[in-house]
C-alpha positions in Angstrom: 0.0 0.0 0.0 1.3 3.6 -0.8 0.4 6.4 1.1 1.4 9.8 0.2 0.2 13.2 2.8 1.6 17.2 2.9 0.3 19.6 5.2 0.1 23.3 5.3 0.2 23.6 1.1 2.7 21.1 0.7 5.8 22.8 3.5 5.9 19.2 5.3 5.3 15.6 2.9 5.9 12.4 3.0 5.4 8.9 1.3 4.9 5.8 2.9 5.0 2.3 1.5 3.6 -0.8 3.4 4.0 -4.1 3.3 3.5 -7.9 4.8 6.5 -9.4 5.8 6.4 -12.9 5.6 9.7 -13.6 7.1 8.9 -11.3 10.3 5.3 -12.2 10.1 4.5 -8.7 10.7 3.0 -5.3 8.5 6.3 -3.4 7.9 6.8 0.2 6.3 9.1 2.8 4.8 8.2 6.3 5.4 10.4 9.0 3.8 10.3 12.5 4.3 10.3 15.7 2.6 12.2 16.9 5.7 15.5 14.5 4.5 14.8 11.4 6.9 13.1 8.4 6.4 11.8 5.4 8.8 11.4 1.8 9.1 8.9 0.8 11.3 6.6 -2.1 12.3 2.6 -2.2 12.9 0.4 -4.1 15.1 -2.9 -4.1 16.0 -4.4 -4.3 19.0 -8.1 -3.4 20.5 -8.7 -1.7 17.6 -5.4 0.5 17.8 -2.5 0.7 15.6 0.5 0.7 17.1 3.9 1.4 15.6 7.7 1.8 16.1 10.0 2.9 13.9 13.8 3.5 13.4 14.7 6.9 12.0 17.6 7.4 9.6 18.9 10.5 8.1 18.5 14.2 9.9 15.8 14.0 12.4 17.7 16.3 15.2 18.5 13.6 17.2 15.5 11.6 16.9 16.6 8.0 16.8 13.2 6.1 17.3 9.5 7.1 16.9 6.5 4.8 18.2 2.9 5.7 18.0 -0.6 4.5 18.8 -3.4 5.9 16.1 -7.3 5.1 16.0 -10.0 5.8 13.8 -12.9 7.4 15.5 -17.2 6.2 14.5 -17.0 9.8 13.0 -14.2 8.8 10.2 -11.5 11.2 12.0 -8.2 9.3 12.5 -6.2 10.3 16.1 -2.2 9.7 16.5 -0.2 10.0 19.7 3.4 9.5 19.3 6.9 9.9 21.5 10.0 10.1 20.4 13.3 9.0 21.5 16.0 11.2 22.1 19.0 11.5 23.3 18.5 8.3 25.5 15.1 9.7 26.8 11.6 9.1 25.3 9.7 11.9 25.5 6.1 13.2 23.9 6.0 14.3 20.3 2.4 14.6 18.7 -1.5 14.0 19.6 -2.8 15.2 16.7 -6.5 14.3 15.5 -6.9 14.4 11.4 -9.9 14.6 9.4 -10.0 14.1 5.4 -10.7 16.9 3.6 -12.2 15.8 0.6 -11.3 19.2 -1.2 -7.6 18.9 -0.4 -4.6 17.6 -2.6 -1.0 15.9 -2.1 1.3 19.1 -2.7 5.6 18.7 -2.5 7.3 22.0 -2.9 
């Protein structure tokens, strides 16, 4: 599966490509950035939650790992809460709630 989002008129992108991993027997992904990192991460599900982790390569100011829980709400909007670790120390990043915007298109500058 490919997923491609920007926000605010395309200053922030990103693409990610997921996939089933046989070997791992796990949903794994690549996510790079139009910020000049990228990540690897893995998904699970649980209780109706996604839950990922993911190593970060590349120029992410010292973040080395990222790992999130997301859920889609009865009303279609999609929440993600996510830490980050740096430094040694995880510590919060985002809780961010989306809604689609049916009007809205996948800009890059």
């Amino acid at each position: 599966m490919r997923i491609l989002h920007s926000i605010n008129d395309g200053e922030y992108g990103g693409e990610t490509i997921v996939t089933w991993d046989a070997e791992k027997k796990s949903v794994v992904y690549h996510y790079f950035t139009t910020a000049g990192f990228a990540t690897t991460g893995t998904m699970a599900f649980e209780n109706g939650k996604v839950l990922t982790n993911e190593k970060v390569s590349g120029n992410a100011g010292g973040v080395t790992e990222v790992r999130g829980t997301s859920e889609f709400a009865p009303d279609g909007s999609f929440r993600m809460k996510t830490e980050y670790l740096k430094g040694g120390k995880w510590q919060p990043a985002r809780d961010a709630t989306y809604r689609e915007d049916a009007a809205a298109s996948v800009t890059f500058k």
